[in-house]
DOTORKOL-271949 format. One record per residue: residue number from 0; residue in three letters; x, z, y of N, C-alpha, C in turn. Coordinates in nm, 3 decimals. Each point is the difference from the previous one (the first is absolute). Layout:
BEGIN
  resi  resn       nu       nw       nv      cau      caw      cav       cu       cw       cv
   NUM   ALA        X        Z        Y        X        Z        Y        X        Z        Y
...
end
This chain:
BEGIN
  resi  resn       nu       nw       nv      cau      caw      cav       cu       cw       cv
     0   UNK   12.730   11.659    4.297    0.065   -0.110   -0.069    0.097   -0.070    0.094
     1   UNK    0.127   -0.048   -0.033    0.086   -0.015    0.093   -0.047   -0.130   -0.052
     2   UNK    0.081   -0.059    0.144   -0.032   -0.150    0.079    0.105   -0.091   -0.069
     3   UNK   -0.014   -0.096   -0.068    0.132   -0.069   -0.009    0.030   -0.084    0.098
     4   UNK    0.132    0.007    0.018    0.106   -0.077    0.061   -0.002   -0.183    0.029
     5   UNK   -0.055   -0.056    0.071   -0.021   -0.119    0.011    0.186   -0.057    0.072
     6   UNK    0.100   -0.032   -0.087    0.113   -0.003    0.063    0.046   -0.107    0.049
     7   UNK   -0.115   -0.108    0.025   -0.009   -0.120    0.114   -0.004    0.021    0.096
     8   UNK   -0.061    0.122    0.076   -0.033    0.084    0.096    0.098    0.094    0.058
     9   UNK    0.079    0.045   -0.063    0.086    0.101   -0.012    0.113   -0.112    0.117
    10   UNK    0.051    0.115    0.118    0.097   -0.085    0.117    0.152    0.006   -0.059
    11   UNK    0.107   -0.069   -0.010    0.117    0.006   -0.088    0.081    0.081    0.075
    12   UNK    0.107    0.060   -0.036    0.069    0.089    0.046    0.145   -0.045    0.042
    13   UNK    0.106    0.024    0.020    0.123   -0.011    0.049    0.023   -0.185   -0.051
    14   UNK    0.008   -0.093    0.126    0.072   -0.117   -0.138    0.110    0.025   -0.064
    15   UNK    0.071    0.077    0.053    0.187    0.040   -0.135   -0.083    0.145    0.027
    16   UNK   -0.036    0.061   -0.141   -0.009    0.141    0.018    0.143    0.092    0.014
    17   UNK    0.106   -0.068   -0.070    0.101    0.080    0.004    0.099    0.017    0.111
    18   UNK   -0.038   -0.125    0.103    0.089    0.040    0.143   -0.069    0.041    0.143
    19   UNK   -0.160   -0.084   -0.071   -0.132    0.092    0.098    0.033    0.191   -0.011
    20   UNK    0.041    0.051   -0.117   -0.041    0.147   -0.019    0.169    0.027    0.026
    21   UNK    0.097   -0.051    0.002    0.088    0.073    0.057    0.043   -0.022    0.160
    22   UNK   -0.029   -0.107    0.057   -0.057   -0.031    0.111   -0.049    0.155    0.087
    23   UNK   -0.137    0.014   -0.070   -0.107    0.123    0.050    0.062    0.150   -0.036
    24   UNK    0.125   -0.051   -0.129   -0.009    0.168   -0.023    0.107    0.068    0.114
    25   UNK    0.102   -0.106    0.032    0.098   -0.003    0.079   -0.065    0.035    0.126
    26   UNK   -0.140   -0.016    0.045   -0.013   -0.026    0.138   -0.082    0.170   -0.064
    27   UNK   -0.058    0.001   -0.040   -0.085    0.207   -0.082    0.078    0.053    0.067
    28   UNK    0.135   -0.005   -0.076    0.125    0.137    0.006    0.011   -0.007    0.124
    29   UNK    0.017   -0.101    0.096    0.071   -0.031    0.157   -0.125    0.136    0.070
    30   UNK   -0.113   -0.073   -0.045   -0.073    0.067    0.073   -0.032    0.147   -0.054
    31   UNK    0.027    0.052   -0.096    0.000    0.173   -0.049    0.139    0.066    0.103
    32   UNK    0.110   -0.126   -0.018    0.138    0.051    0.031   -0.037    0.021    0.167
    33   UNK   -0.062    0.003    0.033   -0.046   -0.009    0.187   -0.105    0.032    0.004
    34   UNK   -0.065    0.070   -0.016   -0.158    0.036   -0.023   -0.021   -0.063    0.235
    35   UNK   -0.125   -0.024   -0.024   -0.093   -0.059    0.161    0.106   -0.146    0.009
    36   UNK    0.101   -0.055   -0.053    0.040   -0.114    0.069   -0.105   -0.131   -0.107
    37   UNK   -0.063   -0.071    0.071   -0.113   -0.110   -0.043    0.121   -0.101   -0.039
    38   UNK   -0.078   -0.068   -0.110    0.123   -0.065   -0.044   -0.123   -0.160   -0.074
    39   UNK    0.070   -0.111    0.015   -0.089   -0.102    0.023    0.040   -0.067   -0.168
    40   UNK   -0.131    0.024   -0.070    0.047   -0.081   -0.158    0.020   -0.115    0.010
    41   UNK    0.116   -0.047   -0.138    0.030   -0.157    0.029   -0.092   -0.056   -0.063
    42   UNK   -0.052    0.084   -0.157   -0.077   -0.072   -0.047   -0.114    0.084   -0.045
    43   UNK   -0.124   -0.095   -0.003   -0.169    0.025   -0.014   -0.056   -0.067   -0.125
    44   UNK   -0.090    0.042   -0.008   -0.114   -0.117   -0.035   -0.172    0.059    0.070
    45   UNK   -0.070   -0.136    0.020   -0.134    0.077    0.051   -0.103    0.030   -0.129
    46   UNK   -0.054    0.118    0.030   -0.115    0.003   -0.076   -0.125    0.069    0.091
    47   UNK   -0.111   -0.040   -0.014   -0.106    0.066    0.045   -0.044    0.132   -0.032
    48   UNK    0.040    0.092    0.134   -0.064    0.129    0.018    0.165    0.068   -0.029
    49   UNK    0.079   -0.059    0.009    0.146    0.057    0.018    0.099   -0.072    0.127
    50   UNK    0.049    0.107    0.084    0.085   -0.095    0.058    0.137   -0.023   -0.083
    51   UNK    0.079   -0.087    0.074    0.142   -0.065   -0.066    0.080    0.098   -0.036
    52   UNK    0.027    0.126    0.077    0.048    0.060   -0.019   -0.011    0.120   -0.107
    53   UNK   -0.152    0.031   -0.047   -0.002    0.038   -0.100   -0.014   -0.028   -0.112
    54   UNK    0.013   -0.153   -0.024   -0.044   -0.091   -0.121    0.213   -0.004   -0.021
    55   UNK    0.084   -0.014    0.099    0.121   -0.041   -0.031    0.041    0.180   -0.044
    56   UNK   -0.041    0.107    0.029    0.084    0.127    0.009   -0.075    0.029   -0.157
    57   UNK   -0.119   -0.023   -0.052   -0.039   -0.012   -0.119    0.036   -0.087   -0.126
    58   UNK    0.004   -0.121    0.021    0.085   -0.062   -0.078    0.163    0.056   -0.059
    59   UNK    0.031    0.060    0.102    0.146    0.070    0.015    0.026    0.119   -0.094
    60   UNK   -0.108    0.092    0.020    0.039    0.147   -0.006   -0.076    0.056   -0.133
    61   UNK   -0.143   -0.096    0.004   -0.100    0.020   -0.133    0.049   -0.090   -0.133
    62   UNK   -0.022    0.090   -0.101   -0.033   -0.100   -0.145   -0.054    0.095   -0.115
    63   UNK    0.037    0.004   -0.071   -0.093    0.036   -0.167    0.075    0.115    0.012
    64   UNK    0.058    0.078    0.019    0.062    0.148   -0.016   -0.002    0.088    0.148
    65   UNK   -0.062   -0.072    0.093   -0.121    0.104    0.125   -0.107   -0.015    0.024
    66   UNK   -0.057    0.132   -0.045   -0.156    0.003    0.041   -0.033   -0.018    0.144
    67   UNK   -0.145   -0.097   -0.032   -0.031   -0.018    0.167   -0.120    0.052   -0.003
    68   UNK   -0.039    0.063    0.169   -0.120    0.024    0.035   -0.035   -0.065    0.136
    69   UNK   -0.101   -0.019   -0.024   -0.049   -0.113    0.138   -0.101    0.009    0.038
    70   UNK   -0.034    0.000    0.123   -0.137   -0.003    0.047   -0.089   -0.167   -0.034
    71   UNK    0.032   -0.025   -0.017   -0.025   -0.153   -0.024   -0.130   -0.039   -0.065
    72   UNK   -0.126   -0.055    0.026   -0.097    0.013   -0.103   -0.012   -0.078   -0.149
    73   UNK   -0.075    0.083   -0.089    0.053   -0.080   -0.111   -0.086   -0.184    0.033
    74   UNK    0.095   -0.069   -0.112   -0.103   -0.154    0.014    0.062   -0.059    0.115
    75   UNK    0.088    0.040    0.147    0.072    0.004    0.074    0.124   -0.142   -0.036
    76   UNK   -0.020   -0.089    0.045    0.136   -0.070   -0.024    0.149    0.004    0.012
    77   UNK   -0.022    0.080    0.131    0.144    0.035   -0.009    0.006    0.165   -0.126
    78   UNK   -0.045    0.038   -0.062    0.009    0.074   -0.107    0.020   -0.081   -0.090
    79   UNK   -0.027   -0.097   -0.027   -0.004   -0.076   -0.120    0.104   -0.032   -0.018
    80   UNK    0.067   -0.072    0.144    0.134   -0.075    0.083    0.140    0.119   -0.071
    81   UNK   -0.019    0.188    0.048    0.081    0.084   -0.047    0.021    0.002   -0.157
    82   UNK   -0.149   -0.012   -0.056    0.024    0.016   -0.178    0.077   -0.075   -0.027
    83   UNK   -0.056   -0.159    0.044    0.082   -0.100   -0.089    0.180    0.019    0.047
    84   UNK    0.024    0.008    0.119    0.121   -0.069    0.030    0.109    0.152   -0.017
    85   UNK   -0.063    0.125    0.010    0.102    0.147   -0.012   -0.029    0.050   -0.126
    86   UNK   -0.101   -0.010   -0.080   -0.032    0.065   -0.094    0.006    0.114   -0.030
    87   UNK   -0.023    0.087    0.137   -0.010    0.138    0.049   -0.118    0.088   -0.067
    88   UNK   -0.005    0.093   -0.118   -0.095    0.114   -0.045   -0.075    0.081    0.119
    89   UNK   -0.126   -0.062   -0.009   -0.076    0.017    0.149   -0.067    0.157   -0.052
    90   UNK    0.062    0.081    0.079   -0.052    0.117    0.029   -0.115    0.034   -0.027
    91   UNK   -0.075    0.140    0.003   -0.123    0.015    0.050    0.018    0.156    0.129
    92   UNK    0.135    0.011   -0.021   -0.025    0.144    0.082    0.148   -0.020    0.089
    93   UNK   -0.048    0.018    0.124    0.144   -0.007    0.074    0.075    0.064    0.036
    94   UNK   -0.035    0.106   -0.056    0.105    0.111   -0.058    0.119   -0.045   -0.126
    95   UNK   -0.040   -0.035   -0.045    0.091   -0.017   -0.146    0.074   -0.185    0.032
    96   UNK   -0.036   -0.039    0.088    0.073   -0.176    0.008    0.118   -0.021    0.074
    97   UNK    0.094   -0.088   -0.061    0.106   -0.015    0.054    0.035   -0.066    0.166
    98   UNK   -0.081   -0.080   -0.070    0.031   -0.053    0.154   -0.209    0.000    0.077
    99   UNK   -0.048   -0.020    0.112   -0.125    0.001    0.051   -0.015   -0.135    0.108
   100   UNK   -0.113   -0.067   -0.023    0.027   -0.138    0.083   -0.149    0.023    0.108
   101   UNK    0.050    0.017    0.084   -0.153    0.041    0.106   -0.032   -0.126    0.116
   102   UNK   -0.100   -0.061   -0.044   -0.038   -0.066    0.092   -0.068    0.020    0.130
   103   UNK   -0.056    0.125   -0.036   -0.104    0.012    0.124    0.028    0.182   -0.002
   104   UNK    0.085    0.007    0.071    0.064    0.145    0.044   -0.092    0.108    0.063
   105   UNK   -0.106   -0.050    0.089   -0.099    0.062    0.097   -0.069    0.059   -0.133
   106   UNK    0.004   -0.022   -0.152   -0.112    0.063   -0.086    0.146    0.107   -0.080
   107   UNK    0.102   -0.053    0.032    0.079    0.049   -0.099    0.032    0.168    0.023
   108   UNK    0.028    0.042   -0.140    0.014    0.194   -0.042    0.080   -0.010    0.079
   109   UNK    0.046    0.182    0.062    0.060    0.042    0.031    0.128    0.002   -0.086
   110   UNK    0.153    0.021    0.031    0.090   -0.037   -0.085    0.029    0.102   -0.070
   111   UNK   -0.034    0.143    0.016   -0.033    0.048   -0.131   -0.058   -0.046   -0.135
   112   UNK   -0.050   -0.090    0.016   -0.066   -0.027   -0.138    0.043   -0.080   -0.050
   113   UNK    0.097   -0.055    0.030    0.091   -0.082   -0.048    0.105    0.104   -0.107
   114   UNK    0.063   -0.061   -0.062    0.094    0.084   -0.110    0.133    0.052    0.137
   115   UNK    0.060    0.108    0.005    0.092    0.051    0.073    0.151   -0.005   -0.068
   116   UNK   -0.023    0.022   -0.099    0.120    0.053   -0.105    0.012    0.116    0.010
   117   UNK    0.069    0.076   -0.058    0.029    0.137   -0.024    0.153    0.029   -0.012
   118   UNK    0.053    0.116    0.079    0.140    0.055    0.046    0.093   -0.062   -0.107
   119   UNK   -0.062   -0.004   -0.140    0.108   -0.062   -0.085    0.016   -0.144   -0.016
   120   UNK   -0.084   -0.020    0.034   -0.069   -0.164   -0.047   -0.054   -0.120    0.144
   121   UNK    0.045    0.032    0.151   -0.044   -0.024    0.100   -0.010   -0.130   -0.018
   122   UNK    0.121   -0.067   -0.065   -0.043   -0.185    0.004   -0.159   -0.042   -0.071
   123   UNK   -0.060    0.101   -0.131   -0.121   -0.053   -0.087   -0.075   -0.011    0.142
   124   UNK    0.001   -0.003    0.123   -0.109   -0.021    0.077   -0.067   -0.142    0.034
   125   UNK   -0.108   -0.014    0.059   -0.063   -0.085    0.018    0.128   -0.104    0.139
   126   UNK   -0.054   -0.103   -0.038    0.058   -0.088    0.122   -0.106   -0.079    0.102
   127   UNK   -0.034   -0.001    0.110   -0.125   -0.073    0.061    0.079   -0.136    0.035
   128   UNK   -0.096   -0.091    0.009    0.006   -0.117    0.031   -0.125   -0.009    0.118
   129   UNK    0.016   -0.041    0.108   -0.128    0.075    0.117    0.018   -0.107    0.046
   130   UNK   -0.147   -0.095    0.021    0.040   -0.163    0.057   -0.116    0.083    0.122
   131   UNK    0.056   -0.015    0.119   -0.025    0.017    0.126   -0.073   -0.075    0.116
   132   UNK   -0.069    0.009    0.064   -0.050   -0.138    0.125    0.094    0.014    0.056
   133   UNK    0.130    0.075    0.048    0.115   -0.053    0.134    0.102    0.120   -0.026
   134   UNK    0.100   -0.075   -0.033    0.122    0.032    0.024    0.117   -0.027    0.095
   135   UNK    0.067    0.067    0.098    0.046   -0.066    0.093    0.079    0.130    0.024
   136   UNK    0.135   -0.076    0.104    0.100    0.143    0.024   -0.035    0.021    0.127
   137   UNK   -0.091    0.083    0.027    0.002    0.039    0.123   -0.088    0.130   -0.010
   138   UNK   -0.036    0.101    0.098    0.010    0.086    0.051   -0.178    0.019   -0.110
   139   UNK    0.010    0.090   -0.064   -0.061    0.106   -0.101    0.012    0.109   -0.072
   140   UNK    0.068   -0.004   -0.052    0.084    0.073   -0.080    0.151    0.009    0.005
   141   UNK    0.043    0.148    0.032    0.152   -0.055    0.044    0.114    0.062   -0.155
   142   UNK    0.007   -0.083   -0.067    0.128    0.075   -0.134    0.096   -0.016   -0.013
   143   UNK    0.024    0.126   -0.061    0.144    0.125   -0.056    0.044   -0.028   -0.104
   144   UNK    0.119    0.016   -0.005    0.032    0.043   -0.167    0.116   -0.105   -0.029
   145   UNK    0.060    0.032   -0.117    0.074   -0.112   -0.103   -0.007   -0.143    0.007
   146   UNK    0.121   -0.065    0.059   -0.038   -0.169    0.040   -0.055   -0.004    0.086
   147   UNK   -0.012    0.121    0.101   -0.062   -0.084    0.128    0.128    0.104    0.090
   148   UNK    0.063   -0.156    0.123    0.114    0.082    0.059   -0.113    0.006    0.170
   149   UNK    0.038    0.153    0.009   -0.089    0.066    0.078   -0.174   -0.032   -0.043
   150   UNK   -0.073   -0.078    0.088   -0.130   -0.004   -0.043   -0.045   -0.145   -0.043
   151   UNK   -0.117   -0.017   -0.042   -0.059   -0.094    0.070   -0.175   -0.020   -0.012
   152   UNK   -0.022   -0.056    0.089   -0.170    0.008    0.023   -0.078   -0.153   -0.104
   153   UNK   -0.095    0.064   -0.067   -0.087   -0.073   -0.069   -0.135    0.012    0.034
   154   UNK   -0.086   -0.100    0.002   -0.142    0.018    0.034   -0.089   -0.100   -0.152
   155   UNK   -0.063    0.074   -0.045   -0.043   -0.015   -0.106   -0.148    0.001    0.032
   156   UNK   -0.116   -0.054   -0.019   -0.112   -0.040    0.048   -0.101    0.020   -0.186
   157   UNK   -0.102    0.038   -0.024   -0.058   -0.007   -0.029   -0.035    0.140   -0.142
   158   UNK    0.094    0.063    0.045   -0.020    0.088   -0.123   -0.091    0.134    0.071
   159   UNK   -0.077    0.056   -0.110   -0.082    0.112    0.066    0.067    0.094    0.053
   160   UNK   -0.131    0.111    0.072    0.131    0.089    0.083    0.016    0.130   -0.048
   161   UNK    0.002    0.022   -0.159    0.057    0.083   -0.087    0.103   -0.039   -0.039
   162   UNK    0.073   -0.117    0.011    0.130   -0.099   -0.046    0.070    0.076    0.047
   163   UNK    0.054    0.073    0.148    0.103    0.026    0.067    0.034    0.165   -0.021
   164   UNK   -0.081    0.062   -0.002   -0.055    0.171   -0.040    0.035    0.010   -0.168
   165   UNK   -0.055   -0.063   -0.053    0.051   -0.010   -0.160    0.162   -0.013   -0.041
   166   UNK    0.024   -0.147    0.063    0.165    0.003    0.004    0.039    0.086    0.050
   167   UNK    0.025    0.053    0.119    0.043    0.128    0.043    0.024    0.106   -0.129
   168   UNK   -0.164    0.024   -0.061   -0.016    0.149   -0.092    0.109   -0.083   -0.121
   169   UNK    0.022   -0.133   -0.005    0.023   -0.044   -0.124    0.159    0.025    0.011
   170   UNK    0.095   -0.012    0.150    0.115   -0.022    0.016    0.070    0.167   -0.010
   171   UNK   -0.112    0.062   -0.001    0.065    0.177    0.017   -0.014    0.036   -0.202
   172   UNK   -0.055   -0.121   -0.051    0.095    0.067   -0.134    0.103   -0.074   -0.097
   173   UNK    0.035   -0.073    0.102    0.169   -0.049   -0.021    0.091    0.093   -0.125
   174   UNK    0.028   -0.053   -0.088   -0.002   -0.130   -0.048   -0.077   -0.071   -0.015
   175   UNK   -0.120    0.079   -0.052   -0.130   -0.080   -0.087   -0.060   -0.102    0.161
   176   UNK   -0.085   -0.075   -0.060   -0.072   -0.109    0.142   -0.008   -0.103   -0.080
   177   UNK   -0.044   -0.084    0.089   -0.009   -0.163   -0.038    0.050   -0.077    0.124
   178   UNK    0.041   -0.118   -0.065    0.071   -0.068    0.096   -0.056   -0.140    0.022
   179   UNK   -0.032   -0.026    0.091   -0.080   -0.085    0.045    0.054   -0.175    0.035
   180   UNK   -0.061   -0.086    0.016    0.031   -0.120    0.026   -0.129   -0.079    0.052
   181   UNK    0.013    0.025    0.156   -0.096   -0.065    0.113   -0.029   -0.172   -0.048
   182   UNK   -0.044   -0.065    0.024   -0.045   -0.183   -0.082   -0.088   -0.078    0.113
   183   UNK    0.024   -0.004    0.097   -0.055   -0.119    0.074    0.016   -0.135    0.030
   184   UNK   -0.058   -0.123   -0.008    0.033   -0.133   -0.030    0.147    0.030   -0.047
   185   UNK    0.049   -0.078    0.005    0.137   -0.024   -0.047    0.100    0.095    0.008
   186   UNK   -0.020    0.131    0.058    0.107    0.119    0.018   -0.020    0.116   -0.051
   187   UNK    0.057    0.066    0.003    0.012    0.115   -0.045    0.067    0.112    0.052
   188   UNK   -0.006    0.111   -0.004    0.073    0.125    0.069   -0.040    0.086   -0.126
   189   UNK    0.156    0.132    0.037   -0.039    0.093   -0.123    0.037    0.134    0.084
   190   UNK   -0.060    0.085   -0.095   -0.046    0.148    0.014    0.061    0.056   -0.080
   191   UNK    0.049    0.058   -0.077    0.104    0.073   -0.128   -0.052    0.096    0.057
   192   UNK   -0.021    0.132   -0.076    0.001    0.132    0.013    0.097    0.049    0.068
   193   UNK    0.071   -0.048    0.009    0.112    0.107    0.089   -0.032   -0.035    0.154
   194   UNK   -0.061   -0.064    0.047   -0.045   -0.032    0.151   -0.074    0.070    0.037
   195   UNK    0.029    0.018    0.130   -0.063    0.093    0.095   -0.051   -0.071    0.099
   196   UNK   -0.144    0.072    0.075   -0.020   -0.088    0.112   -0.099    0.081    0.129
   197   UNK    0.014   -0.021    0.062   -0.094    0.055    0.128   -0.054   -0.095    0.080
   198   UNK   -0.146    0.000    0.036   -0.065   -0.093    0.062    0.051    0.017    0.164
   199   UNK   -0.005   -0.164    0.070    0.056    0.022    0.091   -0.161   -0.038    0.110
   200   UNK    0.056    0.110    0.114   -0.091    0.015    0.092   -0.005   -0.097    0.099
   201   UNK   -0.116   -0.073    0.011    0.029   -0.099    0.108   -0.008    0.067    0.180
   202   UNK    0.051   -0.049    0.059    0.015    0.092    0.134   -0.048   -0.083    0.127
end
């Protein structure tokens, strides 16, 4: 029996939703258009068991025409926080969801199991939203690719250690992949499928 909605409780979302979400969407693209450059949101809101950065990149990107899947438990406030304020069709399989909101990455599937798209259809893929313990530009991960002139190094903290082996298997079937969006307090970094990366050796 589902829980109803106590919406006294419920944390409010953008105060101007309409210059809060172009605000964030402006700062999305910056960060797809540069995949590893961290980029500092202007605007948040807090909710419990989300940081700022994934409560502002959600408000943004979710509503009633993308399915979400989330690790999130049900009865969960900040679940309650996503229904009311995105009105996102909550998944049950994270294969088939548009976009995926992972709070706690160390439990999260391998990115196979996420939707890939298919040679004709590569955009129907899943999109991650991956809220992280530490994001920072420095020496972890060093990436390639589109929007990035020569390299640059990202260190990403908390995701399991099938995360890096998976992307890899996930980036060798280009087009298809998912494209990612790192979420720590207030920042963010992105991953697009077309990035490449090699771990860097400390010496």
């Amino acid at each position: 029996m589902q829980t109803a909605m106590n919406l006294n409780e419920i944390a409010e979302g953008f105060g101007n939703p309409s210059l809060g979400t172009q605000k964030v969407f402006r700062q999305v693209l910056e960060a797809m258009a540069h995949p590893g450059r961290i980029i500092e949101l202007d605007e948040w809101v807090p909710v419990e068991g989300l940081d700022e950065a994934t409560t502002a990149v959600a408000l943004t990107l979710l509503d009633y025409e993308t399915s979400l899947w989330t690790d999130l438990p049900k009865g969960a406030s900040a679940l309650q926080w996503l229904t009311f304020h995105c009105g996102s069709p909550m998944g049950t399989s994270a294969s088939e969801a548009d976009f995926a909101l992972i709070t706690r990455p160390e439990a999260m599937p391998r990115l196979e199991g996420f939707c890939l798209g298919s040679e004709g259809t590569p955009h129907d893929s899943t999109t991650l939203i991956l809220q992280v313990e530490q994001l920072e530009a420095r020496r972890g991960r060093r990436l390639t690719g589109p929007g990035i002139k020569g390299s640059c190094d990202l260190d990403v903290q908390g995701v399991p250690g099938h995360f890096w082996s998976s992307r890899k298997d996930a980036r060798a079937l280009f087009p298809m992949g998912v494209d990612i969006l790192f979420a720590c307090n207030n920042r963010i970094a992105a991953m697009p499928r077309t990035t490449d990366w090699e771990e860097l050796v400390c010496m």
